[in-house]
N, C-alpha and C positions, 0 to 999 in steps of 0.2 A: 616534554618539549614537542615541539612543532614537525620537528622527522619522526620521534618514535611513534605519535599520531598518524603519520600516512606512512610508516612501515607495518606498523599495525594494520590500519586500513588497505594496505595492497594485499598483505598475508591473509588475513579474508577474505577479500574478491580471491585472490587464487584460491583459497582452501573451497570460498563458493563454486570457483568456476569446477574445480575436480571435482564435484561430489553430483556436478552438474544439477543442483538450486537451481540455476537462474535460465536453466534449458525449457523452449517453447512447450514440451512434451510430456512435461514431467506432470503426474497427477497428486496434490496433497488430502490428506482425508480431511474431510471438511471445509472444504473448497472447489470452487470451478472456475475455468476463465471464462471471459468474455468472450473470448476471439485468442487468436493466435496472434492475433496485432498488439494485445497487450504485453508484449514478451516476458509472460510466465507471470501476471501478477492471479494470484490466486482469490479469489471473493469467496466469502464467507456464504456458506448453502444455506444457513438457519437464520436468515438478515431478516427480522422483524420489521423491519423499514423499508423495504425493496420497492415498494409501488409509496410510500409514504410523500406525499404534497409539498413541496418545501424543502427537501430533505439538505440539500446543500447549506439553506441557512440557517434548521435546526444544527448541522452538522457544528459551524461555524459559533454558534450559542452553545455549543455543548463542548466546545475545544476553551471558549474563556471560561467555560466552569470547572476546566479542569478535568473533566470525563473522559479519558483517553479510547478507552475501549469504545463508547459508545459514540463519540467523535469520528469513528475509524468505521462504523457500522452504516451512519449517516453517509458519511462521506462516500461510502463503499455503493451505497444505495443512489446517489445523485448520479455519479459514473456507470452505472447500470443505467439508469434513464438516460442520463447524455454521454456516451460514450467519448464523444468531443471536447469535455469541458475541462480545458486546460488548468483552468486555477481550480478545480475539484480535485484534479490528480496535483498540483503542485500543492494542497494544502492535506492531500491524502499522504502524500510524500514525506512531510512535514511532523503530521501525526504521526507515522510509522517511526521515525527517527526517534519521535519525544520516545513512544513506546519501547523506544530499543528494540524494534526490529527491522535491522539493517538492511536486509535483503528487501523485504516488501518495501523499505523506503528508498531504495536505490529504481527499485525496478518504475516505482510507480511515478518519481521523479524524473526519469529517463523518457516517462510517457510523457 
């Protein structure tokens, strides 16, 4: 049902916020942020696409082909070039969720 859904989902953000996840500070291995203005989203260090040409609308070709991981690499890679680019993070956001991973999609949607 529609409450145990955001009973679930509040139990989470709380169990994130104690464990302190989603803290500006926090370091994950094999990760770095951008900035402290992205509150705590973590980018992947080993991003084979980082300086790649395009990357927002390979990212976008690679999310209809079902490529989650490598959807999320792209995407991760465009936001590194334009740190501004609202619908990158709103479709980075997006990605993380299909992914099941809550946190990176909360935070990166919140960007």
């Amino acid at each position: 049902s529609d409450t145990e859904f955001w009973d679930k989902m509040q139990a989470e953000w709380e169990e994130m916020a104690r464990r302190n996840w989603i803290s500006e500070n926090q370091e994950a291995p094999g990760h770095v942020t951008i900035s402290t203005i992205e509150k705590g989203y973590y980018f992947h260090t080993e991003n084979p696409f980082k300086d790649w040409p395009g990357a927002f609308e390979e990212g976008l070709k690679k999310m209809k082909e079902g490529d989650l991981p490598v959807t999320i690499l792209y995407l991760e890679a465009a936001i590194l070039q334009e740190p501004n680019d609202a619908e990158a993070w709103q479709f980075l956001g997006i990605t993380q969720a299909e992914n099941e991973n809550e946190q990176a999609a909360i935070v990166a949607l919140q960007r």
